[in-house]
MARGURO-457615 format. One record per residue (C-alpha): z, x, y; residue in one letter. Coordinates in steps of 0.02 Angstrom, whole numbers, padded with zeros to 5 digits, always signed. Example, Ala and Ser with C-alpha at 12.3 -4.5 7.8 and 13.67 -1.06 7.14 Angstrom:
! residues 2
+00390+00615-00225A;+00357+00684-00053S;
***
This chain:
! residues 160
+07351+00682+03394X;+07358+00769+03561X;+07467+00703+03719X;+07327+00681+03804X;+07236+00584+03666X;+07377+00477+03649X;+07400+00431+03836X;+07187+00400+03826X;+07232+00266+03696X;+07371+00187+03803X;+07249+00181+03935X;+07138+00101+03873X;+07240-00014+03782X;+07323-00049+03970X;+07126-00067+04023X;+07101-00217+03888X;+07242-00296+03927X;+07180-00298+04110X;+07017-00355+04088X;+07109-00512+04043X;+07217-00535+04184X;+07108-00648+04296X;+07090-00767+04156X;+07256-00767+04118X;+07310-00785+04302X;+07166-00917+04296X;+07273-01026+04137X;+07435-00994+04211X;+07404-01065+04383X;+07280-01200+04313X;+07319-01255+04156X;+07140-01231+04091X;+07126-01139+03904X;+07029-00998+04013X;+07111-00870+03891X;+07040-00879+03705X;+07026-00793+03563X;+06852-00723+03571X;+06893-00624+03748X;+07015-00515+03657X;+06878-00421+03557X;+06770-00428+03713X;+06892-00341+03799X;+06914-00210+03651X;+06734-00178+03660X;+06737-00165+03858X;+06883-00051+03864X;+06829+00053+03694X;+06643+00069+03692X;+06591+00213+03820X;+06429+00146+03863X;+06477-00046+03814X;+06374-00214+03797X;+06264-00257+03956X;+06336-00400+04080X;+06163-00489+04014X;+06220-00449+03838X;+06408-00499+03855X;+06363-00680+03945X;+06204-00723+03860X;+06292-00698+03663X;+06449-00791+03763X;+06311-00926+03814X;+06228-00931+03629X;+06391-00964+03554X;+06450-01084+03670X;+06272-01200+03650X;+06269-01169+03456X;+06432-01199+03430X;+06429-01367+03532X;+06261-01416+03446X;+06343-01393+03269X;+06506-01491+03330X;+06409-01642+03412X;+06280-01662+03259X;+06437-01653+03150X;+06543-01778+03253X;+06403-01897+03310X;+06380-01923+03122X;+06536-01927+03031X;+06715-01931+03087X;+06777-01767+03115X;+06975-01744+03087X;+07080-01737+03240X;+07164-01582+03209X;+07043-01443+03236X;+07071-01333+03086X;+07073-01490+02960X;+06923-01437+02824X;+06971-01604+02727X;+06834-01685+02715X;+06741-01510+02759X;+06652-01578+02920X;+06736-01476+03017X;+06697-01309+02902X;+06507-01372+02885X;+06520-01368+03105X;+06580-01210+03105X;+06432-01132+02963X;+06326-01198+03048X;+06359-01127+03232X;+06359-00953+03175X;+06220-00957+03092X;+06136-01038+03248X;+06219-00911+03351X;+06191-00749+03249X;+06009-00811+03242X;+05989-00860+03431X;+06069-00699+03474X;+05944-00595+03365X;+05814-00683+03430X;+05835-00659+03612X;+05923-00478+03584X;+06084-00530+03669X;+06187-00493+03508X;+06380-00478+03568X;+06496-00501+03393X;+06636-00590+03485X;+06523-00721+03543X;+06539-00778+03347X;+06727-00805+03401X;+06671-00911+03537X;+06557-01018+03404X;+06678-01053+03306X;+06810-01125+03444X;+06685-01229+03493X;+06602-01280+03305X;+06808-01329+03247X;+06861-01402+03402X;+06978-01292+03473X;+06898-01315+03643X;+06852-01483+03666X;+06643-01483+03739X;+06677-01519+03922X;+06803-01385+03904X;+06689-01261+03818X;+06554-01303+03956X;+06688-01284+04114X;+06791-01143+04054X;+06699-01021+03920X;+06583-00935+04036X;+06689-00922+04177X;+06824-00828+04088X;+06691-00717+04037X;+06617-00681+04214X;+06800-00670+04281X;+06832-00517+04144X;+06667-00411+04178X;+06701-00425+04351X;+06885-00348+04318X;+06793-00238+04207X;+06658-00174+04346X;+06785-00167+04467X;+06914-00039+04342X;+06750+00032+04342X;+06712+00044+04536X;+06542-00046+04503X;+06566-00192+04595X;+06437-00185+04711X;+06272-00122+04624X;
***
């Protein structure tokens, strides 16, 4: 590995990490979970990808997994008691939440050719309750918006 192929992977590594930094200012200062686990590899793809995911493609797969994931948890909970820790599979309501959202989302995202792989992350927070729904609703798609438009900025795209 060359210098200069090293220093490109710091880079962009720094660049990831940046993307983030709104978000993360965003929990610091607020409280909100507006950092989460599905933002890392959208970040990775962002930073990595030369001509990365669309905004459309990044928010609607985002949006898909936020509304699948919150369907699967709410016709899970609505009908039997789910645990009250979030990654409790005994009894497997929980698990049967989470199946369920990403095969809504994978499907939805197919369907409406918005297909962004983290947004299975997202699905999943949602399905198992790591984000409660009003939380999901409030803070998912925000955190999203908040790292494209570090990302466009990096970029010097911020006005189209």
């Amino acid at each position: 590995m060359s210098e200069t192929d090293a220093w490109d992977d710091v880079t962009v590594g720094i660049r990831a990490g940046t993307l983030l930094s709104v978000a993360a200012a965003v929990a610091w200062l607020s409280g909100a979970p507006a950092v989460f686990p599905s933002l890392g590899p959208t970040a990775f793809v962002l930073s990595t990808v030369r001509r990365g995911p669309t905004e459309r493609v990044v928010v609607g797969g985002h949006a898909i997994g936020v509304v699948a994931g919150l369907l699967a948890y709410l016709a899970v909970s609505t009908v039997v008691p789910v645990p009250t820790s979030p990654l409790a599979f005994d009894p497997p309501w929980l698990a049967v939440s989470g199946v369920a959202a990403v095969a809504l989302t994978t499907t939805g995202m197919r369907f409406t050719d918005l297909v962004h792989p983290p947004a299975c992350a997202t699905t999943l927070i949602v399905a198992l309750g790591l984000l409660e729904p009003v939380q999901a609703l409030v803070v998912v798609l925000p955190s999203v918006v908040s790292l494209l438009a570090v990302d466009r900025a990096l970029s010097g795209r911020l006005c189209r």
